[in-house]
C-alpha positions in Angstrom: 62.9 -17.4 167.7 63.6 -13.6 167.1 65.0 -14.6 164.2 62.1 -16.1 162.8 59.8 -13.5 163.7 62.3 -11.1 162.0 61.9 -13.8 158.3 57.9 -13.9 158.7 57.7 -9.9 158.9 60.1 -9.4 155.7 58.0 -12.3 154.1 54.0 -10.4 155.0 55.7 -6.7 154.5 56.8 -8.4 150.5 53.5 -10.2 150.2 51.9 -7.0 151.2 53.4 -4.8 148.8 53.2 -7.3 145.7 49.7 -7.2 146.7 49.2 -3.5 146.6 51.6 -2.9 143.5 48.9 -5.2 142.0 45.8 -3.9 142.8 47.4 -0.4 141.9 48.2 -2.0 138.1 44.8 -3.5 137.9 43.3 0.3 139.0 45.9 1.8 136.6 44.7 0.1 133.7 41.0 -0.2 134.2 41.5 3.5 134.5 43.5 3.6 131.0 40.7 1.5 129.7 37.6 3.6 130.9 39.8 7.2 129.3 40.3 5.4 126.2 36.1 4.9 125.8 35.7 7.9 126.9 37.9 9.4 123.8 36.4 7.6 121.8 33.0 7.7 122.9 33.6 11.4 122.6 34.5 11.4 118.5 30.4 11.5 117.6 30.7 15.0 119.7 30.8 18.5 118.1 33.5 19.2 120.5 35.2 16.5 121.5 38.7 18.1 123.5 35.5 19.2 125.6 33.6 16.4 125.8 36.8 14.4 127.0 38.1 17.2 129.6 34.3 17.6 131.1 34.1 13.5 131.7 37.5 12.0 131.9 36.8 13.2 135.4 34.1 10.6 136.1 35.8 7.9 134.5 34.8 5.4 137.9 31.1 6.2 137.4 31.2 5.8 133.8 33.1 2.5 133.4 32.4 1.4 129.7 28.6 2.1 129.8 27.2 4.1 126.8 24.2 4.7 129.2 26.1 6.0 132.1 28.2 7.7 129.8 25.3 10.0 128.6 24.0 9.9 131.7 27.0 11.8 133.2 27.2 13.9 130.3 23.6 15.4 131.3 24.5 16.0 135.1 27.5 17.3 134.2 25.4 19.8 131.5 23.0 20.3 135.1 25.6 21.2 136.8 27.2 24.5 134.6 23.4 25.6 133.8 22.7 25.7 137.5 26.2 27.9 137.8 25.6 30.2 135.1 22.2 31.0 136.1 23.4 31.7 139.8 26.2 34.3 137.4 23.2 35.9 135.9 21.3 36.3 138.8 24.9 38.1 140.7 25.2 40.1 137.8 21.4 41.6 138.0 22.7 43.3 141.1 25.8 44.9 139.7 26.0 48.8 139.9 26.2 51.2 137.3 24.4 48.8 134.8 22.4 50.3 131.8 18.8 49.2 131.6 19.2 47.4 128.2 22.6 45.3 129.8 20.1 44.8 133.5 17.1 43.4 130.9 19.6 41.6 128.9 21.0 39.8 131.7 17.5 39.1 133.8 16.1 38.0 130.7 19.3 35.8 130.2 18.7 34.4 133.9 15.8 33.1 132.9 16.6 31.0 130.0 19.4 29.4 132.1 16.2 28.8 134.6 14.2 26.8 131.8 17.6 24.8 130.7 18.1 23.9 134.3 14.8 23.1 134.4 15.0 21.3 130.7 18.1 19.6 131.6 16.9 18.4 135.4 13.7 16.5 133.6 15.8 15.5 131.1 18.0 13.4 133.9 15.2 12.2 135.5 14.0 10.7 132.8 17.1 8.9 131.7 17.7 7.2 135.0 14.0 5.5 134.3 16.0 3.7 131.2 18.8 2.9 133.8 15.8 1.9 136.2 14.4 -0.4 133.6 17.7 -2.0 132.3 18.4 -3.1 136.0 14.7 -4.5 136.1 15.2 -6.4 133.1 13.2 -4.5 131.2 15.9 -3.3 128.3 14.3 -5.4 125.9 11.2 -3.1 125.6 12.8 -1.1 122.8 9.8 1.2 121.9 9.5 2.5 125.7 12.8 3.0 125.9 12.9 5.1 122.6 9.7 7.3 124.0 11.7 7.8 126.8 14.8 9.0 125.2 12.2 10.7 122.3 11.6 13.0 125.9 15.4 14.0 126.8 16.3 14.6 122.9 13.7 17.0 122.9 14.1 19.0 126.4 18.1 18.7 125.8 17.7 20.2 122.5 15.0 23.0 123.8 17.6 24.1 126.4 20.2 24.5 123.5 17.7 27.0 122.6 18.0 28.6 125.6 21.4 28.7 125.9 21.2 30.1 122.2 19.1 33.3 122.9 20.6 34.2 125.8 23.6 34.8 124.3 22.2 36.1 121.7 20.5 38.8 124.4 24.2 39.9 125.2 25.0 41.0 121.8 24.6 44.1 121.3 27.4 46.9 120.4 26.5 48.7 123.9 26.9 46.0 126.1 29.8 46.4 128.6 32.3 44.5 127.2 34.1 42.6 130.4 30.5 41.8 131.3 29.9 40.1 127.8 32.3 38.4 127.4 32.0 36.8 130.9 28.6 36.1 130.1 29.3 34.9 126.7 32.2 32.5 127.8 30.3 30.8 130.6 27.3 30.2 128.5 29.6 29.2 125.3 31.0 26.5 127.6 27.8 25.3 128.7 26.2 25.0 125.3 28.9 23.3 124.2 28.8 20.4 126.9 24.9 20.5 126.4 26.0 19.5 122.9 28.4 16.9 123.5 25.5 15.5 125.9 23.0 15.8 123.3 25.1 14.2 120.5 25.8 11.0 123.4 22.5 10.6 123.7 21.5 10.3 119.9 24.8 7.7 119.8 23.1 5.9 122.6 20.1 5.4 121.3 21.5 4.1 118.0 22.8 1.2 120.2 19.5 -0.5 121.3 
């Protein structure tokens, strides 16, 4: 009997870990699968060793969906405007600032405000084409491109943004640690606001 008990045990603990070793090759490649669409997804991008490191991350989320994929590409784009504009407003309250670098950087605040707030309407309005592909309504082409018409638009007008606040930090007199901080934080998120633009236009080539 003991013996018995001691064959069914080493029988389940095998059939368990077949089972597992399984399910973790299934995960393994859907995960290979999901990167790989996301490279190549990536190649209509301006920068595309970028556009692969900011989403690879998300690869669950995005599965193989165009949609999704620009979708994540804008929350992701949300996400760094909402951090740089919390830098800017840190920075205001640094000592020993000049009043051309504390102008510079409040008036740099703001544009990250109106890209947050570019990039936040621009979000919302994609998930109404995700809303309306799940309601069956995909096949209305012409709302869908008004739609879309919308985030090309306020994506592209917080590129602008991005643009002239860096362009604020640019002059000869500006502490340099503090620029270049500046300048690096915002250079990232214009690039990935790029990389979500260009996904976007791709996108709406496919419908």
């Amino acid at each position: 009997m003991a013996k018995n008990i001691i064959i069914f045990m080493i029988f389940f603990t095998l059939l368990y870990a077949a089972g597992t070793a399984n399910s973790s090759a299934a995960t393994t490649t859907t995960t290979t699968t999901t990167t790989s669409f996301i490279r190549a997804s990536c190649e209509v991008t301006t920068y595309k060793a970028v556009c692969v490191q900011s989403l690879v991350g998300y690869a669950s989320a995005i599965q193989r969906s165009q949609r999704q994929l620009a979708h994540t590409a804008l929350a992701v784009s949300l996400e760094r405007a909402q951090a740089s504009r919390t830098l800017m407003s840190k920075m205001t309250k640094l000592r020993g600032l000049k009043p051309m670098e504390h102008q510079a950087i409040r008036d740099c605040m703001e544009e990250m405000g109106d890209s947050v707030d570019r990039i936040r309407q621009s979000v919302q309005e994609l998930k109404i084409t995700l809303i309306m592909a799940q309601e069956g309504k995909k096949k209305n082409k012409k709302e869908l491109l008004w739609h879309l018409s919308n985030v090309q638009t306020w994506v592209s007008t917080a590129l602008t943004d991005e643009s002239t606040c860096m362009d604020g930090v640019s002059d000869r007199g500006f502490n340099p640690r503090i620029k270049a901080e500046i300048r690096n934080r915002v250079t990232n998120l214009a690039q990935v606001t790029s990389n979500a633009l260009a996904l976007i236009n791709h996108f709406s080539t496919l419908l």
